[in-house]
VOTOR-631182 format. One record per residue (C-alpha): chain; residue number from 0; x, y, z; residue in one letter. Coordinates in Angstrom, 2 decimals, always signed. Layout:
REC,A,NUM,X,Y,Z,A
...
***
This chain:
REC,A,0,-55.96,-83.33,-25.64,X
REC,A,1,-53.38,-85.28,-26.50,X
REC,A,2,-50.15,-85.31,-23.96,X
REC,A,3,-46.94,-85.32,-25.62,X
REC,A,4,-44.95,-85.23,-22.68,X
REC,A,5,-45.20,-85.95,-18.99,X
REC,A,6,-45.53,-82.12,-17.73,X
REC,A,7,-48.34,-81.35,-20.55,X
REC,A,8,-49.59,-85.16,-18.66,X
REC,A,9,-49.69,-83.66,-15.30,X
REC,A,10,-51.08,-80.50,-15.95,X
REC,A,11,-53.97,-81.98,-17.83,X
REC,A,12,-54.46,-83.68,-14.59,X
REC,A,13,-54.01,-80.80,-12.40,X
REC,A,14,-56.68,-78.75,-14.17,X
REC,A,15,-59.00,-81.39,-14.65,X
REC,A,16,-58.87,-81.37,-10.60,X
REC,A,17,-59.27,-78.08,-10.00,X
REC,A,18,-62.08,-77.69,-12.10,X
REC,A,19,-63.44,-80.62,-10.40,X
REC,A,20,-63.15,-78.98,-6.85,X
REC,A,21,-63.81,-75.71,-8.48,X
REC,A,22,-67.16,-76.96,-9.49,X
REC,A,23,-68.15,-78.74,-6.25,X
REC,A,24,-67.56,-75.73,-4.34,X
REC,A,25,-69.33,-73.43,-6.10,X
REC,A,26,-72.58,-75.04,-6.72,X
REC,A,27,-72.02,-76.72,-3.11,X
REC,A,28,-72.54,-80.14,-4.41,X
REC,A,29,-70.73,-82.61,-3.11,X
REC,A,30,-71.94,-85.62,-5.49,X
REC,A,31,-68.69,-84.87,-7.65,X
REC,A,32,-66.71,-86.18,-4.21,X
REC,A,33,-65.95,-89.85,-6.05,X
REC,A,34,-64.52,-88.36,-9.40,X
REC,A,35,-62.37,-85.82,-7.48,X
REC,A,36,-61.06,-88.67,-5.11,X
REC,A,37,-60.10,-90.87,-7.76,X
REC,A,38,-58.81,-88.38,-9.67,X
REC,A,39,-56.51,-87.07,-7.10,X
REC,A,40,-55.17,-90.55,-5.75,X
REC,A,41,-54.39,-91.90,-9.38,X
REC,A,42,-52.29,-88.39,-9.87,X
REC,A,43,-50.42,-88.51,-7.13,X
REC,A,44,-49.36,-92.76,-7.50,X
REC,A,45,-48.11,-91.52,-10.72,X
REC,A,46,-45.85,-88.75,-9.75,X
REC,A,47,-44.78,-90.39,-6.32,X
REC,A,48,-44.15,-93.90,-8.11,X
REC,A,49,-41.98,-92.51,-11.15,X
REC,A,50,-41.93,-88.79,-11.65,X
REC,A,51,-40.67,-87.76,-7.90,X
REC,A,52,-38.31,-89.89,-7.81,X
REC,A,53,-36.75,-89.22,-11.09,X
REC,A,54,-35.95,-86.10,-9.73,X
REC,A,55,-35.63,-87.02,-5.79,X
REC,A,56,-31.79,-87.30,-5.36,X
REC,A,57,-30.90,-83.40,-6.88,X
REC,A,58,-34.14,-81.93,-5.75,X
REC,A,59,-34.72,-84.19,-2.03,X
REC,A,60,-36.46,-80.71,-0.47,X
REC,A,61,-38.71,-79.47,-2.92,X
REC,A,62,-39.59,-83.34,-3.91,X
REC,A,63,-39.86,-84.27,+0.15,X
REC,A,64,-42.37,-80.91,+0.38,X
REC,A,65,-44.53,-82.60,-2.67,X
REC,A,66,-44.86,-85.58,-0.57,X
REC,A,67,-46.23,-83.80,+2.65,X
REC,A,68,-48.65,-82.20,+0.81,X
REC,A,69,-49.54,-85.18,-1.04,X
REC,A,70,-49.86,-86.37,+2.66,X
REC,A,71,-52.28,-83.66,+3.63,X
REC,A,72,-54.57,-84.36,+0.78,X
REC,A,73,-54.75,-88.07,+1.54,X
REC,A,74,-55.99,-87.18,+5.16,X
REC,A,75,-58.54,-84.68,+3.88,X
REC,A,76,-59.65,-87.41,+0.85,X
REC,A,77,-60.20,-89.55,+3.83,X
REC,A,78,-61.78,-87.54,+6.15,X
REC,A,79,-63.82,-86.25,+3.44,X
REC,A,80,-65.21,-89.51,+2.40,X
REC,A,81,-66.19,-90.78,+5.46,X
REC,A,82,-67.73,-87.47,+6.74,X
REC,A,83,-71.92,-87.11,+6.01,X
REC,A,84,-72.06,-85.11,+2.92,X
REC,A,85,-74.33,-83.23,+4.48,X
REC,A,86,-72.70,-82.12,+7.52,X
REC,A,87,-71.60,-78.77,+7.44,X
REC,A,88,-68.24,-78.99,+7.89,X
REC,A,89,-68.02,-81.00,+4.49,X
REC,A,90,-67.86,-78.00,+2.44,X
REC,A,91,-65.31,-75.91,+4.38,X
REC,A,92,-62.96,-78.88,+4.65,X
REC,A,93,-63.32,-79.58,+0.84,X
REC,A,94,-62.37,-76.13,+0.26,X
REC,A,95,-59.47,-76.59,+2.50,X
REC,A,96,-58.73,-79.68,+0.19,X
REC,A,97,-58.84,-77.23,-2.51,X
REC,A,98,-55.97,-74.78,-1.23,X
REC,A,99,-53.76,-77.34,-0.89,X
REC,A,100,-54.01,-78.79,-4.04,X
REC,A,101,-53.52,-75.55,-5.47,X
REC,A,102,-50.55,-74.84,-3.28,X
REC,A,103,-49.40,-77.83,-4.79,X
REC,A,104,-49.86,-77.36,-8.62,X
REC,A,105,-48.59,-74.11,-8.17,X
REC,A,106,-45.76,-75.34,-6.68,X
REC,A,107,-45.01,-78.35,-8.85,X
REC,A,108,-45.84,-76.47,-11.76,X
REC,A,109,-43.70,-73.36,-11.05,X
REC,A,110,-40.57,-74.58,-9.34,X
REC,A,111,-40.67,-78.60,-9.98,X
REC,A,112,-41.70,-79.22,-13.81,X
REC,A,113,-38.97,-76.46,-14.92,X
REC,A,114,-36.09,-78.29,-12.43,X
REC,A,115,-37.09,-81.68,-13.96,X
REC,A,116,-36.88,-80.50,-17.51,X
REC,A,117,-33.72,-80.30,-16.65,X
REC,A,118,-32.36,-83.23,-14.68,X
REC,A,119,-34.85,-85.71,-16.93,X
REC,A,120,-33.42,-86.86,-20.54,X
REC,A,121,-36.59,-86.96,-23.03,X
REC,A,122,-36.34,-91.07,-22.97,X
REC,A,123,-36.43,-90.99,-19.90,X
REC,A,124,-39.24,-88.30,-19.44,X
REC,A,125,-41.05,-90.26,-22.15,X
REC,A,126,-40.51,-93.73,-20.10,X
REC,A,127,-42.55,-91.94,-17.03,X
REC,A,128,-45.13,-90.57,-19.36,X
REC,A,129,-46.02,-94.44,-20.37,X
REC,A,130,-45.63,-95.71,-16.78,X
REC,A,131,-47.83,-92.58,-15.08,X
REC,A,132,-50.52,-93.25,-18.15,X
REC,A,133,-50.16,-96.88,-17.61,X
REC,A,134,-50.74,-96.58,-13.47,X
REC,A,135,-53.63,-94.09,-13.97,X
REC,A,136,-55.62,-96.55,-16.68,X
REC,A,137,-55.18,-99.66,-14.18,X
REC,A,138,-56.05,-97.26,-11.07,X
REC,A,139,-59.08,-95.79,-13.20,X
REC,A,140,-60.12,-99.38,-14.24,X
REC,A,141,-60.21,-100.95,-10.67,X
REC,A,142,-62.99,-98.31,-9.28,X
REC,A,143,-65.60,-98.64,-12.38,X
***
C-alpha cells in the first residue's frame, strides 16, 4: 500500500505491528521477536523525532502520555530481548508488550491523528511523511 499521507504512514505501521505481536502470541513463537523489535523502535524514532513534536506545543499532555508509553515499550523490547526465549515468563511479558502498544495505537489513532490533522498544514504533514519514511529506511538498513 501506498501511503499518501503521514497518518495512512503510521497506521500501516501500527497494524503491521500488531499483526506481528498478534501472530507471535498466538502460535507462541517467539522467533518473530527481531522483526517486531525493529519494527517498533523505527516507528516510534519517527513519530518522536518529527511527528510529536509537530504537534507537542498545543497538545504537550496527550503528546507527553505518547512518550511514556513509548517508554514502557522500550523497557519491555529490552527486557524481552535479553530474556531466554524459552523462559516462561517470555510470553506473558510479550503479551503485556502487546496491550500497551495497543493502548497506544488506540490512543494515537483516536485522539492524536484527528488533533494533528488539525494543527499540521499538508506541506508540512507531507515534510514529516518524507523525514519518518526517510528515518525508517536508514533504521531498517542498519540491522540487515
Amino acid at each position: 500500500m501506498a501511503e499518501n499521507n503521514v497518518y495512512e504512514f503510521l497506521k500501516s505501521d501500527h497494524d503491521t505491528i500488531k499483526s506481528l505481536l498478534r501472530e507471535t502470541i498466538q502460535n507462541k513463537d517467539p522467533s518473530r521477536f527481531p522483526k517486531i523489535q525493529k519494527e517498533w523502535e523505527s516507528h516510534m524514532l519517527g513519530e518522536e523525532r518529527y511527528f510529536y513534536p509537530a504537534i507537542r506545543k498545543e497538545e504537550t499532555y496527550m503528546v507527553l502520555e505518547r512518550y511514556e508509553e513509548h517508554e514502557l515499550g522500550k523497557k519491555l523490547i529490552y527486557e524481552l530481548d535479553k530474556l531466554d526465549k524459552e523462559d516462561e515468563h517470555w510470553l506473558p511479558k510479550i503479551g503485556v508488550l502487546q496491550e500497551i502498544i495497543e493502548l497506544h495505537i488506540g490512543e494515537e489513532e483516536k485522539n492524536i491523528f484527528p488533533k494533528a490533522k488539525e494543527i499540521i498544514s499538508e506541506d508540512k504533514e507531507r515534510r514529516i511523511l518524507d523525514q519518518i519514511r526517510d528515518e525508517k529506511s536508514r533504521y531498517v538498513k542498519s540491522y540487515l
